[in-house]
C-alpha positions as CSV (number, residue, x, y, z in Angstrom):
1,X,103.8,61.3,153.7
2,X,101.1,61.9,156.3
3,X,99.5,65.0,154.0
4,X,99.3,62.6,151.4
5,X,97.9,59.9,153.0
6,X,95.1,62.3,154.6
7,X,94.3,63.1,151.0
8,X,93.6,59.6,149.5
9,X,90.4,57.6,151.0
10,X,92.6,54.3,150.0
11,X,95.9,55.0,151.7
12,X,96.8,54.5,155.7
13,X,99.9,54.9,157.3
14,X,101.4,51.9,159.1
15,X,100.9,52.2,162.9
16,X,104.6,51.9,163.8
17,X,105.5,54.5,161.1
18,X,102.9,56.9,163.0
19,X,105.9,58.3,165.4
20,X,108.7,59.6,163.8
21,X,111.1,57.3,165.5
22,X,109.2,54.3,163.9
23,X,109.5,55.3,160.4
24,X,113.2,56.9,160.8
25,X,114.5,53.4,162.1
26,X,113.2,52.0,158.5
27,X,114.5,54.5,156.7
28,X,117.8,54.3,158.1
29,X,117.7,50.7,157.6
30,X,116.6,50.3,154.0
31,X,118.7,52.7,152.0
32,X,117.8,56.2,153.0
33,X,119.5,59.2,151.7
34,X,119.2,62.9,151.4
35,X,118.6,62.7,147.4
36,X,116.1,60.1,147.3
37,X,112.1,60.6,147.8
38,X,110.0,57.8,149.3
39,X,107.7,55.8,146.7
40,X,104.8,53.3,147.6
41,X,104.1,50.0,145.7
42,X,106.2,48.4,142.9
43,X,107.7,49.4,139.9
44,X,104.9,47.7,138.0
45,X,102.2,49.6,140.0
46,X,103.9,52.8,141.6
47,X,101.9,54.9,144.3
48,X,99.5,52.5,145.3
49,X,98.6,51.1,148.7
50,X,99.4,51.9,152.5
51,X,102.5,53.5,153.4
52,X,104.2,50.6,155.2
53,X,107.5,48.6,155.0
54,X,106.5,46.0,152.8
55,X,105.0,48.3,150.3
56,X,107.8,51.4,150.2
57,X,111.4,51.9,148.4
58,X,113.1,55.1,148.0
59,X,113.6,56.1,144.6
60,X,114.8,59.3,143.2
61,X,112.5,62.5,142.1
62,X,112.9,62.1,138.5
63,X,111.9,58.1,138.8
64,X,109.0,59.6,141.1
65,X,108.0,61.8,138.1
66,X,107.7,59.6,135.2
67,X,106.2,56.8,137.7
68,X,103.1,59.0,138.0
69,X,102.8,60.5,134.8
70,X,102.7,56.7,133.3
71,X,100.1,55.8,135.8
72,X,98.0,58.6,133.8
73,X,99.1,58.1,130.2
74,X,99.3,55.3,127.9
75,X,100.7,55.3,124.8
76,X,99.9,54.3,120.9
77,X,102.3,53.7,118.3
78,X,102.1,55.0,115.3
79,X,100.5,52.4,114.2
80,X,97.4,53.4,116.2
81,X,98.0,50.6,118.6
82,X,98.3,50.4,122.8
């Protein structure tokens, strides 16, 4: 989480998350476990904002996968429409 918020000018992390304790007293309280990756934003708009409690879930690889590959594709029927 902290690497990838030191890579995007648009992403902080929340300042009681900074410490470890912080962030693992969240975690433990909103669902963590061992198979599951933590996600910022919504469904609707996936990996955007700060890395805080009211903007992350936990959500599974695969759901991590195909959140940021549709945030970089969009698709056209056949019929040549979006």
């Amino acid at each position: 989480m902290k690497n990838r918020a030191k890579k995007r000018v648009d992403c902080n992390i929340h300042p009681t998350w900074v410490k470890f304790e912080g962030f693992r007293e969240w975690a433990l309280e909103n669902g963590y476990e061992d198979n599951l990756v933590i996600g910022r934003g919504t469904r609707a708009n996936p990996d955007t904002g700060d890395y805080c409690p009211t903007n992350a879930r936990w959500i599974t690889s695969q759901q991590n996968i195909e959140e940021s590959l549709a945030k970089h594709h969009f698709f056209i029927s056949p019929e040549g429409l979006l």
